[in-house]
C-alpha positions in Angstrom: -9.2 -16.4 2.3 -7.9 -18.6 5.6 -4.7 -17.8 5.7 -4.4 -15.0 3.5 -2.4 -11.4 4.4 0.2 -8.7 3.0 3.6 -8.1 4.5 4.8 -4.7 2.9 9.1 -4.6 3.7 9.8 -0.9 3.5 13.5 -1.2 2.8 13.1 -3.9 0.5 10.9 -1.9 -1.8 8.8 -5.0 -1.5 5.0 -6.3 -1.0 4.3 -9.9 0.0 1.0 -11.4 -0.6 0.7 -14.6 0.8 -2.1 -17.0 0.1 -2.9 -20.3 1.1 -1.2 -21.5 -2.3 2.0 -19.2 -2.0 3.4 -16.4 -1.9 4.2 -13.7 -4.5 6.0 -10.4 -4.5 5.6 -7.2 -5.8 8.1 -4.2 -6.1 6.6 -1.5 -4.1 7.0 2.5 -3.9 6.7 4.1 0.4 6.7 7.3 1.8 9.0 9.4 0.4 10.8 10.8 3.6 14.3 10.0 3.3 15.2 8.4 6.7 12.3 5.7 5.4 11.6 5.5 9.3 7.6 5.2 11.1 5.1 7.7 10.5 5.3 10.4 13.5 2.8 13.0 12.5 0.5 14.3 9.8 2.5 15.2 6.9 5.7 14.0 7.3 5.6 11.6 4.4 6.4 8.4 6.0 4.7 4.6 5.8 3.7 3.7 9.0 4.8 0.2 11.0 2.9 -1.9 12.5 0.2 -4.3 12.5 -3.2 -3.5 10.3 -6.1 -4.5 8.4 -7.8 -3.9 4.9 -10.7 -1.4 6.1 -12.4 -1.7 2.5 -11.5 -2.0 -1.2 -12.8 1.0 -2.8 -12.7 1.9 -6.6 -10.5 4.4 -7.0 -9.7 5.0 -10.7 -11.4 8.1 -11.1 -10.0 10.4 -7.7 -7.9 12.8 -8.3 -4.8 14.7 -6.3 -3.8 17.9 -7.7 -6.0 17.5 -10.7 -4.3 14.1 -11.7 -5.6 10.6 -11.5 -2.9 9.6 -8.8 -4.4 6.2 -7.3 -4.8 3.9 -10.0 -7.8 1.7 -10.0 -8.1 0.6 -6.6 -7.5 1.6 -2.8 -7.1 -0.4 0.2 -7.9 1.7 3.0 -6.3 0.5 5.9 -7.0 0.5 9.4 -4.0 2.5 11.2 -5.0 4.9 13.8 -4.3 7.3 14.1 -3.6 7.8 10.8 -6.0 8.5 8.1 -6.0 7.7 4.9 -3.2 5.7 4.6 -3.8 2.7 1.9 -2.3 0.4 -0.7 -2.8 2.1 -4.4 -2.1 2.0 -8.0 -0.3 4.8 -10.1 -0.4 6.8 -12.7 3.2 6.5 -12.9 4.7 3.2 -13.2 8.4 4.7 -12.6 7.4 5.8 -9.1 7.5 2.2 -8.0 10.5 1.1 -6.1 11.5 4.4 -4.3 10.0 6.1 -1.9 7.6 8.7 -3.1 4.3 8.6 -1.6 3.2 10.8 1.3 2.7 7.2 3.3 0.5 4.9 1.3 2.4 1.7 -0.3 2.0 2.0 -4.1 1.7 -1.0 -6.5 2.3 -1.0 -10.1 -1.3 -1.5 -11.7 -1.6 -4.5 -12.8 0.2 -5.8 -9.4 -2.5 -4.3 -7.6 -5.1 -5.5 -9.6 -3.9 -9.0 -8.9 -3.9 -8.5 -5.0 -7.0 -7.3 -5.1 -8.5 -10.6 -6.6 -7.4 -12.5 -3.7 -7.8 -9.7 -0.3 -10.6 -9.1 1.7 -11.8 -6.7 3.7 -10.2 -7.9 7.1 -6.9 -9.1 5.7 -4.1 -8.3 7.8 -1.2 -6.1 6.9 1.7 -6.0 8.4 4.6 -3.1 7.3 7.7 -3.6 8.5 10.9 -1.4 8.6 
């Protein structure tokens, strides 16, 4: 995975996965505080900025948030101190994607996620952007 990493562009809605074949984008929902700005505290529904790393890949397709099956079938956990549990998911709602309305994770359409999945690592950088 040499040259592979994920460049999430908050006001483009957008995910980047490039590879050392390419690149490919995927539409992308954020955190649904309106000024779209960096995460500042606990709470306050914002993606944060910055520099990270895929923690772990876990299987997510059966956890639940407010009694629904929110995550889809997989979450990236990433490395962002200070914040936890910040990560790039699935949905249960495909008409969530594309405007901000997460509490700070980056959410993928399923199928999207399922095909960035197949070619990240544990280790492979993030970067979000403004």
């Amino acid at each position: 995975m040499g040259g592979t990493r994920i460049l999430v562009r908050k006001s483009e809605f957008e995910l980047t996965l490039v590879t050392d074949e390419g690149s490919e984008r995927f539409p992308v929902a954020i955190g649904s505080n309106p000024d779209g700005g960096d995460k500042r505290e606990v709470g306050d529904c914002r993606t944060p900025e910055g520099e990270f790393e895929i923690e772990s890949i876990e299987d997510s397709s059966d956890w639940k948030h407010e009694g629904a099956r929110v995550y889809g079938p997989f979450f990236l956990r990433l490395s962002c101190l200070p914040w936890e549990g910040i990560g790039i998911h699935g949905t249960n709602d495909p008409s969530l994607v594309g405007r901000r309305t997460t509490r700070g994770c980056v959410r993928l359409q399923n199928d999207d996620l399922a095909s960035v999945v197949r070619r990240v690592s544990v280790g492979t950088p993030v970067e979000i952007l403004p």
